[in-house]
C-alpha positions in Angstrom: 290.0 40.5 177.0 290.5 43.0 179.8 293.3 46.0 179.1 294.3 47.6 182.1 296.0 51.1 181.5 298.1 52.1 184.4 299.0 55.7 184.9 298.4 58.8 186.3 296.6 60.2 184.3 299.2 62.3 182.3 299.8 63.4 178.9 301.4 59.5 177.7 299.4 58.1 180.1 296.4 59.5 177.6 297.9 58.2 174.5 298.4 55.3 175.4 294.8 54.8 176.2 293.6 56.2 173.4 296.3 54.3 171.2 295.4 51.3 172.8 291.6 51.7 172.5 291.9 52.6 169.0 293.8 49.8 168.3 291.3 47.2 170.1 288.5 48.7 167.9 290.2 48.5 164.8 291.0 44.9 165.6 287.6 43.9 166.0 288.5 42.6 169.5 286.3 42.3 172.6 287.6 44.1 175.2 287.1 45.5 179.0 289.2 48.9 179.4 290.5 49.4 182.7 292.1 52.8 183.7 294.2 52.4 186.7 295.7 55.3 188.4 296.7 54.3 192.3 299.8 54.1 192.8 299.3 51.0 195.8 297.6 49.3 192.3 300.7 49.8 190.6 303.5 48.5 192.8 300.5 45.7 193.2 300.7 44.7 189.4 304.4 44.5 189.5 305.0 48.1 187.4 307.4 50.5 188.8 307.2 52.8 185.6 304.3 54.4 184.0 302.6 54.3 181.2 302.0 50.7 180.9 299.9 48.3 179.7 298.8 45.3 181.1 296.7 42.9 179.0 294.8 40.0 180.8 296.8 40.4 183.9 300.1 40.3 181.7 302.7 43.1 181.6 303.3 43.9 177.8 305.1 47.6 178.4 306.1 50.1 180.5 307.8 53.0 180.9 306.8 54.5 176.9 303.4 54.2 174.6 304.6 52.0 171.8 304.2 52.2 168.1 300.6 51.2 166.2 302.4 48.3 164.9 303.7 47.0 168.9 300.2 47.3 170.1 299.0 45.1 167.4 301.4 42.3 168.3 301.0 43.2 172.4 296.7 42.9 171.6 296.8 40.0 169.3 299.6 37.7 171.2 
């Protein structure tokens, strides 16, 4: 599974990445973490809003770092 973390590397851009990487562990999952932080990538992947959270190439949120209970959904869907 590849996560891709877009942001600039500010304050909820962190949380999410830690949120997100937290959750992946605690899920057991196999995962590649990504940390993207160029603005080009962005508009690239389709995201106009940071944080956000792309996993395998799919958009699952933008714009706020959701709840433990939303990542789980967002990692195991």
């Amino acid at each position: 599974m590849k996560l891709q973390i877009l942001g600039t590397g500010c304050a909820k851009c962190k949380q999410l990445a830690a949120a997100t990487k937290a959750t992946a562990d605690r899920l057991g999952l196999d995962y590649e973490m990504e940390k993207v932080t160029d603005f080009i990538r962005f508009a690239e992947l389709g995201v106009m809003v940071t944080p956000a959270l792309l996993v395998d190439g799919k958009l699952k949120i933008a714009g706020r770092v959701p709840s433990d209970a939303e990542l789980e959904t967002m990692l195991q869907s």
